[in-house]
MDAnalysis code that builds the backbone (N, CA, C; Angstrom):
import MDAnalysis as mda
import numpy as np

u = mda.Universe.empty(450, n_residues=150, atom_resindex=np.repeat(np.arange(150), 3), trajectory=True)
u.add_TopologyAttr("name", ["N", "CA", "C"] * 150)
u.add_TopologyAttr("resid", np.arange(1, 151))
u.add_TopologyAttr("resname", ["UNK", "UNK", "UNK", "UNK", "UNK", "UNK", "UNK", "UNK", "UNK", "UNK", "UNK", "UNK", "UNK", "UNK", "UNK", "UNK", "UNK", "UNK", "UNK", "UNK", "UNK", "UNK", "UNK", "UNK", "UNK", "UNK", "UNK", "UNK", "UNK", "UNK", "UNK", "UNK", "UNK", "UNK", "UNK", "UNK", "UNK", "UNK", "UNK", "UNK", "UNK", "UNK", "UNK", "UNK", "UNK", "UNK", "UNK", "UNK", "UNK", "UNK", "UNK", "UNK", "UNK", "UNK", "UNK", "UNK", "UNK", "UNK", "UNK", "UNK", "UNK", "UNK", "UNK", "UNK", "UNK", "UNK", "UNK", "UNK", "UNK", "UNK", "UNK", "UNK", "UNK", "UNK", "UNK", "UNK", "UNK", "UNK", "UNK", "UNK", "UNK", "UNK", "UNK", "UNK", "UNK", "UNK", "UNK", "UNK", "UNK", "UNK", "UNK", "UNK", "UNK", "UNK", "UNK", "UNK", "UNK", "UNK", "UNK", "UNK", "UNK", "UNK", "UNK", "UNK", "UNK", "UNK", "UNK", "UNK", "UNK", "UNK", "UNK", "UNK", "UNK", "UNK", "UNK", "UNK", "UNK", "UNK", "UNK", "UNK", "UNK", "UNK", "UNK", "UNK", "UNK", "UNK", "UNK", "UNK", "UNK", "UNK", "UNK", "UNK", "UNK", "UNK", "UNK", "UNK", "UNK", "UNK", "UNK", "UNK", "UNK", "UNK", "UNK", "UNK", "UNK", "UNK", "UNK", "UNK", "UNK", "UNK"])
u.atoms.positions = np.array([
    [199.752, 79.720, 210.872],
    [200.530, 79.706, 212.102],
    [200.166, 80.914, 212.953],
    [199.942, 80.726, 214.505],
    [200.295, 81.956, 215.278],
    [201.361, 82.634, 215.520],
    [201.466, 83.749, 215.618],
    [202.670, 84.686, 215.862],
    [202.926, 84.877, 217.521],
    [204.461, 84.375, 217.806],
    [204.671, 85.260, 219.560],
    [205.137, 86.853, 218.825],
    [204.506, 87.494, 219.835],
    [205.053, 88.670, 219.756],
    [205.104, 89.920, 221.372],
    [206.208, 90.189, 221.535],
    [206.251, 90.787, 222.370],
    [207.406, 91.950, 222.202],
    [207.729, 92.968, 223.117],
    [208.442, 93.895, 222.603],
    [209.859, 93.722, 222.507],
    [210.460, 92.641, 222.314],
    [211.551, 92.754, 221.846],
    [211.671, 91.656, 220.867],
    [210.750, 90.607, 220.178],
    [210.927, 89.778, 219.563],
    [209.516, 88.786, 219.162],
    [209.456, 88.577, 217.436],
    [208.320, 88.057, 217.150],
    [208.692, 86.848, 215.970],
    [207.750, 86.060, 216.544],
    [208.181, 85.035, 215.285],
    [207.103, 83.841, 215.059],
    [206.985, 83.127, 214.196],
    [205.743, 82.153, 214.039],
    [206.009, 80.834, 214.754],
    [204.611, 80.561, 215.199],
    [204.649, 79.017, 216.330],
    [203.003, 78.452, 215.555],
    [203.582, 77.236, 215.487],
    [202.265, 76.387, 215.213],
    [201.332, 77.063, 216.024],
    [199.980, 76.962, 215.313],
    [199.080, 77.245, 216.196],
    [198.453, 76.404, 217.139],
    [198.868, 75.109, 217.778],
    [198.200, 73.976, 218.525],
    [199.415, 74.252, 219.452],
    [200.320, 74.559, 219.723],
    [201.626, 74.738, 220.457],
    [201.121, 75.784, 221.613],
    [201.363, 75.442, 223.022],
    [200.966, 76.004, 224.297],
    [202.254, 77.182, 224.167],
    [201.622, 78.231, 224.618],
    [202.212, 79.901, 225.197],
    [203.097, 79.115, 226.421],
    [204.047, 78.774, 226.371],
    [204.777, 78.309, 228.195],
    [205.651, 79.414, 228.510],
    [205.729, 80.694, 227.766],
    [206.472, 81.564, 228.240],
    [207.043, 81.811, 229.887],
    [208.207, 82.281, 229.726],
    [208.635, 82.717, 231.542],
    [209.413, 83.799, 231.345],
    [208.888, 84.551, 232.685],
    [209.095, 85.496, 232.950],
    [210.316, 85.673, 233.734],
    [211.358, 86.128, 233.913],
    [212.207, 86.207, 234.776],
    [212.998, 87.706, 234.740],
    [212.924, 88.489, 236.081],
    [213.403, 89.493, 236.926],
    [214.216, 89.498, 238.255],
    [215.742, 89.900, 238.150],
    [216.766, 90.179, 239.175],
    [216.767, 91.169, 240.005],
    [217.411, 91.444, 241.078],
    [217.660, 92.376, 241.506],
    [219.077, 92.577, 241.201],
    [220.024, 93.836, 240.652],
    [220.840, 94.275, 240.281],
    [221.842, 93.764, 241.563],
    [223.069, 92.829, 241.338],
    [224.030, 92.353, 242.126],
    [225.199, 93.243, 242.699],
    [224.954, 93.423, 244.093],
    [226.673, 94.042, 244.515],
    [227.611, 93.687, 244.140],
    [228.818, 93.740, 244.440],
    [229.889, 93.773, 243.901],
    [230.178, 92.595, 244.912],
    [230.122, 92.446, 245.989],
    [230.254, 90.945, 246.748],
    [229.091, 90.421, 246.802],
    [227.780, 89.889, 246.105],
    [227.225, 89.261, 245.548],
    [226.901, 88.371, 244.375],
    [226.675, 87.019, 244.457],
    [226.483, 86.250, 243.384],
    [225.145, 85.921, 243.407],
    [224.210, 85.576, 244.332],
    [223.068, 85.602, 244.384],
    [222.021, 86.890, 244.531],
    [221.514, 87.342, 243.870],
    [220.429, 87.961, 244.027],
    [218.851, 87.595, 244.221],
    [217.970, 88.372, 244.787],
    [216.248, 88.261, 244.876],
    [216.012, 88.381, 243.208],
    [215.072, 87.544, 243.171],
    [214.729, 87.955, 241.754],
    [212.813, 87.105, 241.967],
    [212.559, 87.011, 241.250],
    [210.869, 86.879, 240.707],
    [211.006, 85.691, 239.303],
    [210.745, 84.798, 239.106],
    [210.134, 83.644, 237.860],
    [209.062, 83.217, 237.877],
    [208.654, 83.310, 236.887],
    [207.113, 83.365, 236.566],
    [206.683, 81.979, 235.399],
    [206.350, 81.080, 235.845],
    [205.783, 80.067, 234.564],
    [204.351, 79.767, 234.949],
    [204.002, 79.142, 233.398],
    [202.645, 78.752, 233.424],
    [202.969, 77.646, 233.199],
    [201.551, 76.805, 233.686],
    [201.466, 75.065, 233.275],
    [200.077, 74.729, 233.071],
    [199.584, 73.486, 233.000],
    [198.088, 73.056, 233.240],
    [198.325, 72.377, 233.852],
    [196.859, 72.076, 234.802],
    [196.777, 70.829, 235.591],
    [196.474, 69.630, 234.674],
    [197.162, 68.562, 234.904],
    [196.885, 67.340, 234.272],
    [195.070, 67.518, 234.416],
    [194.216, 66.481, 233.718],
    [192.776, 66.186, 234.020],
    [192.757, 65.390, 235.425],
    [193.651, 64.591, 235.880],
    [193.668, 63.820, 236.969],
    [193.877, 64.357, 238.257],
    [194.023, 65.774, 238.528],
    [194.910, 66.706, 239.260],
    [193.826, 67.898, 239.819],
    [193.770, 68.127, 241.077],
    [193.370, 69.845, 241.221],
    [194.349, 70.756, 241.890],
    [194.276, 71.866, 242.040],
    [195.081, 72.752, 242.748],
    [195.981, 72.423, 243.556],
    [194.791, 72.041, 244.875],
    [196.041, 71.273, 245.597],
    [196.668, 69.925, 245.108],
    [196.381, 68.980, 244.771],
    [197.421, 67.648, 244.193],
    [198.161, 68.160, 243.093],
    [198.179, 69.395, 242.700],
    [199.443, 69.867, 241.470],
    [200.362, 70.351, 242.603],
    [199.836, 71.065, 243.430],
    [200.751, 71.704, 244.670],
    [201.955, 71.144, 245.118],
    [201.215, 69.806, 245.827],
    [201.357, 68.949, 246.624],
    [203.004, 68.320, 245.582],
    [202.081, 68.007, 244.257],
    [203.010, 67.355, 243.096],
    [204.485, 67.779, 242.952],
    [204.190, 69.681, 243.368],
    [205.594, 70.566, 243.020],
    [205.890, 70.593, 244.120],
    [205.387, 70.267, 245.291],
    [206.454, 70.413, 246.579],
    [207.172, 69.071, 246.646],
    [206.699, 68.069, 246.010],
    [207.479, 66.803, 246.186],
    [208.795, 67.194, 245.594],
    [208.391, 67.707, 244.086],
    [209.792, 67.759, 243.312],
    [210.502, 68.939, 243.613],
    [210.175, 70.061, 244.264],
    [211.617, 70.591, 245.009],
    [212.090, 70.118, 245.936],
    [211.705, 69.420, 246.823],
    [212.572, 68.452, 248.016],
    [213.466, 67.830, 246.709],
    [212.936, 66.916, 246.502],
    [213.641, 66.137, 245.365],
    [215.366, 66.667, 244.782],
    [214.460, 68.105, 244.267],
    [215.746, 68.756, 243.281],
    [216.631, 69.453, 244.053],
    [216.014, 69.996, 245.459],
    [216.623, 71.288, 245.996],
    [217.586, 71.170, 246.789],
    [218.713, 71.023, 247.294],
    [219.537, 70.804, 248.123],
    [218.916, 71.566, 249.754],
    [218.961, 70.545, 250.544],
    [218.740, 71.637, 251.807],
    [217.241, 71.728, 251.946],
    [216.536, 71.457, 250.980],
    [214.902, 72.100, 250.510],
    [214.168, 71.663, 252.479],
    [213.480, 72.844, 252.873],
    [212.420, 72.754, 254.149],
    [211.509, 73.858, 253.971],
    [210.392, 73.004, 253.797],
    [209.313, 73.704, 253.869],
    [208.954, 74.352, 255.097],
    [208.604, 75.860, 255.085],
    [208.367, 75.998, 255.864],
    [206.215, 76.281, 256.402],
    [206.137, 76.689, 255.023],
    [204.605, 76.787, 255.442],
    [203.838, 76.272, 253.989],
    [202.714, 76.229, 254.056],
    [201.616, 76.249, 252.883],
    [200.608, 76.417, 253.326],
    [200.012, 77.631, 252.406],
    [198.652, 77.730, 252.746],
    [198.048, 78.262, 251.590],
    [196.797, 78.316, 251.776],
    [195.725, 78.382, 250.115],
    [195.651, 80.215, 250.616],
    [195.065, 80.656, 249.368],
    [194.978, 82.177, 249.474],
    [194.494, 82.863, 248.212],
    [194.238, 83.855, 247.840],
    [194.127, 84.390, 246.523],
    [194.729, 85.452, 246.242],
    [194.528, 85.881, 245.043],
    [195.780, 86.477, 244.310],
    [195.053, 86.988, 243.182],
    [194.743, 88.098, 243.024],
    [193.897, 89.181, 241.944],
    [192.543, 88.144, 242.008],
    [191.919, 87.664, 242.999],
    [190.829, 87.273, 243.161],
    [190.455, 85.177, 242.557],
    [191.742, 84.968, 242.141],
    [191.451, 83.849, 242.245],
    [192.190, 83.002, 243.315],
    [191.628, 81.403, 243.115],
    [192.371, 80.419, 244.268],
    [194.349, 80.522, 243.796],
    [194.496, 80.413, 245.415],
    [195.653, 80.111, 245.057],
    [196.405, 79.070, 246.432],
    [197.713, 79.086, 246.151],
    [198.460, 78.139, 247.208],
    [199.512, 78.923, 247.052],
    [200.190, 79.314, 248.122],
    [201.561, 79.873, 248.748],
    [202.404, 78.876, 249.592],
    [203.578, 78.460, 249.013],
    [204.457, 77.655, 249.737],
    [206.050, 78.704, 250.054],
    [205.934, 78.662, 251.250],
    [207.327, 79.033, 251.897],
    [208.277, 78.048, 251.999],
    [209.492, 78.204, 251.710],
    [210.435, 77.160, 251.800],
    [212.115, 77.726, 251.696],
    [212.979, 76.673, 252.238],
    [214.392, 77.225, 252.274],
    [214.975, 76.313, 251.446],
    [216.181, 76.506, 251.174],
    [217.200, 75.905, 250.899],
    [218.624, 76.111, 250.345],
    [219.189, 75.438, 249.853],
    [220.732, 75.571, 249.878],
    [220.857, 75.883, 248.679],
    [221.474, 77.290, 248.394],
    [222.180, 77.440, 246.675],
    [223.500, 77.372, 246.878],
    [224.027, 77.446, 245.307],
    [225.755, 77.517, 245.460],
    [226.167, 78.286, 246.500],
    [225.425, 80.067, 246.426],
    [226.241, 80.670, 247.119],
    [225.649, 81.056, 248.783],
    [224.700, 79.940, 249.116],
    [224.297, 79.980, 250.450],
    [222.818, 79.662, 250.451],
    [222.373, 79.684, 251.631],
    [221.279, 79.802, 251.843],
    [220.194, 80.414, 251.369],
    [218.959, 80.051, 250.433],
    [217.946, 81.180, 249.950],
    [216.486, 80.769, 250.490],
    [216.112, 81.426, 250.718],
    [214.610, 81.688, 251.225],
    [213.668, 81.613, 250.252],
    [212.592, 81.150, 249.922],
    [212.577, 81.388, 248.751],
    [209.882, 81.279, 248.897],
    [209.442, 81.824, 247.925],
    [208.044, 81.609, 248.112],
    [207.326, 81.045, 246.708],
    [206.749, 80.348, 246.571],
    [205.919, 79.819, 245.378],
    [204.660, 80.307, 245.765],
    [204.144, 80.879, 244.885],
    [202.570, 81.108, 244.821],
    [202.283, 80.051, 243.250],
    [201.098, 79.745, 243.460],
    [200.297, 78.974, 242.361],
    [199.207, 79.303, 241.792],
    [198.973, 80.080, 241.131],
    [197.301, 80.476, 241.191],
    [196.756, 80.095, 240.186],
    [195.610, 79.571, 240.291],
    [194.757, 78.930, 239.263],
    [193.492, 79.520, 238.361],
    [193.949, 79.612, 237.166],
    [193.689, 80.185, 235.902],
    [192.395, 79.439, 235.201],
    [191.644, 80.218, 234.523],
    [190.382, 79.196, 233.769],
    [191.086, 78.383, 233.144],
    [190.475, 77.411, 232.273],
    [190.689, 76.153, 231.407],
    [192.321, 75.105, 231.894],
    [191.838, 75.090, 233.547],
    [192.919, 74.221, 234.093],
    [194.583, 74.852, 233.879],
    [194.122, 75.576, 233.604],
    [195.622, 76.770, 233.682],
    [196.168, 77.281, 234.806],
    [197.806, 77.542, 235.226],
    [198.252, 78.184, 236.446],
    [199.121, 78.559, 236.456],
    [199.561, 79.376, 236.475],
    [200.374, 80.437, 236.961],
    [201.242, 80.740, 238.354],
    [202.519, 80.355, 237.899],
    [203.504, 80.086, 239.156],
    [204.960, 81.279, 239.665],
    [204.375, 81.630, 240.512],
    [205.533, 82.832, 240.645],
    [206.004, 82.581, 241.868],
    [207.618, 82.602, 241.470],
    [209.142, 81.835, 242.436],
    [209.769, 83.344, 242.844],
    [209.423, 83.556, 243.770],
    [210.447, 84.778, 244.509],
    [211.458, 84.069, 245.214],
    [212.479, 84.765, 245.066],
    [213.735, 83.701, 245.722],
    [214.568, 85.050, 246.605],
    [215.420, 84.956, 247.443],
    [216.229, 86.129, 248.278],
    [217.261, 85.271, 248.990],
    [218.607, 85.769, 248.798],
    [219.347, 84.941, 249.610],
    [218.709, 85.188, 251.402],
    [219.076, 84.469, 252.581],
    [218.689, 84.525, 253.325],
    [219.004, 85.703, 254.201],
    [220.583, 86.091, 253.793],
    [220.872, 87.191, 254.020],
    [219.288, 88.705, 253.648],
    [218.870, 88.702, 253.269],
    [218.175, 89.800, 252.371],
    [216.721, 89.806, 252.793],
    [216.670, 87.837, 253.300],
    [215.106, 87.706, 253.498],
    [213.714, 88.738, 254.498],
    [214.755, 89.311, 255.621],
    [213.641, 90.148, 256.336],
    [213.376, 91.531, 254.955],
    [214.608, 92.128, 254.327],
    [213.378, 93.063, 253.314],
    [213.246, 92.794, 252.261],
    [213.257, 91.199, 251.687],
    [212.657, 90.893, 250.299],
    [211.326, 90.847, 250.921],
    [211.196, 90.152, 251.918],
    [209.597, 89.569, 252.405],
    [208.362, 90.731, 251.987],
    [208.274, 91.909, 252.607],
    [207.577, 93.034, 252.331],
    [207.642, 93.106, 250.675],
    [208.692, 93.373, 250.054],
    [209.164, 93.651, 248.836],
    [208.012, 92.403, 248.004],
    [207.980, 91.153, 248.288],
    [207.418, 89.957, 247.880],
    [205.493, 90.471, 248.101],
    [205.546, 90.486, 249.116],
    [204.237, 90.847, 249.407],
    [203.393, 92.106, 248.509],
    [204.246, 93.151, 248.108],
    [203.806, 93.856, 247.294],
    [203.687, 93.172, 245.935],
    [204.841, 92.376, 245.334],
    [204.710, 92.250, 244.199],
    [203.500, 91.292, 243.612],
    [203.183, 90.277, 244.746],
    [202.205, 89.393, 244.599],
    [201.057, 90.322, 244.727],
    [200.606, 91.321, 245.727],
    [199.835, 92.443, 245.587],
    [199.423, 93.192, 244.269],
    [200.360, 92.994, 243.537],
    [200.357, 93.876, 242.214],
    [200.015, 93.057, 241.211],
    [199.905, 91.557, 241.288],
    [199.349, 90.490, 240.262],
    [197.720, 91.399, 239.630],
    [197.983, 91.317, 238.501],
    [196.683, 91.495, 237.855],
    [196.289, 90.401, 236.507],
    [195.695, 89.881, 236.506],
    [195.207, 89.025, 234.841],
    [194.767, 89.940, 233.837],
    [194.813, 89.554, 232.996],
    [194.057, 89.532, 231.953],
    [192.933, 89.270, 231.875],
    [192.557, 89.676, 230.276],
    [190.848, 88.903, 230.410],
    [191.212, 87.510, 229.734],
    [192.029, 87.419, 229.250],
    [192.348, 85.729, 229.089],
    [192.570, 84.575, 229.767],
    [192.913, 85.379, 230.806],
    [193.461, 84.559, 232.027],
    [192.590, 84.350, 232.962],
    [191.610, 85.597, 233.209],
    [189.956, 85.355, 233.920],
    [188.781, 84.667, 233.151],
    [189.035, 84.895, 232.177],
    [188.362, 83.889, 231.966],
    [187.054, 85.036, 231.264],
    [186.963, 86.075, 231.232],
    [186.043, 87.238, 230.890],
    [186.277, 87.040, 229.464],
    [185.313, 87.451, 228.758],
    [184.873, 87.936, 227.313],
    [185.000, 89.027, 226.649],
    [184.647, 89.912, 227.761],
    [184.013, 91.381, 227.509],
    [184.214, 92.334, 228.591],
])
């Protein structure tokens, strides 16, 4: 068996069983706040039938779908620590109001990708935006994830 291990917890997983780990980071809530900016991070593969953009395309269907309110506001392709990627801007309705919210997608060797959900209530959105822009700035891979050897 392979081992997950990370710093707060390790334990055995078949070894044919996909890493789908997620990442998820808040911003610390006021005292009249229920929503906060925060950052989620998952990985997926592209089906074999699928490229970048038609996986894109695939996940913007299903947040209209799921999202209350969901409007896109932009998409565009871009990169991100040097590989392809897709950035979707979009709004919509949470419990506690309105959130703004950005998907980046970036595409990983062996049909792999990497999806990071910045979200900000709308209230917050003019200085999450900058705040967002750095953090996607700060994306770095691995050599697993580039696809490097050595």
């Amino acid at each position: 068996m392979a081992r997950h291990q990370d710093s707060r917890v390790s334990f055995d997983v078949p070894r044919d069983w996909e890493d789908r780990t997620v990442v998820a980071y808040a911003a610390p809530p006021r005292d009249d706040q229920r929503a906060t900016s925060n950052i989620v991070v998952t990985r997926d593969r592209l089906p074999d039938d699928e490229d970048l953009e038609a996986y894109v395309a695939r996940q913007a269907e299903g947040l209209e779908s799921r999202l209350r309110g969901y409007v896109l506001k932009e998409m565009e392709g871009t990169t991100v620590a040097e590989r392809p990627a897709v950035t979707l801007s979009f709004s919509s309705n949470g419990p506690s109001g309105k959130l703004e919210q950005r998907l980046t997608i970036v595409a990983l060797p062996d049909r792999a990708v990497a999806s990071f959900t910045l979200t900000a209530p709308a209230t917050e959105a003019a200085q999450a935006g900058p705040l967002f822009d750095r953090i996607i700035s700060s994306i770095r891979f691995g050599k697993a994830a580039t696809g490097q050897t050595s």
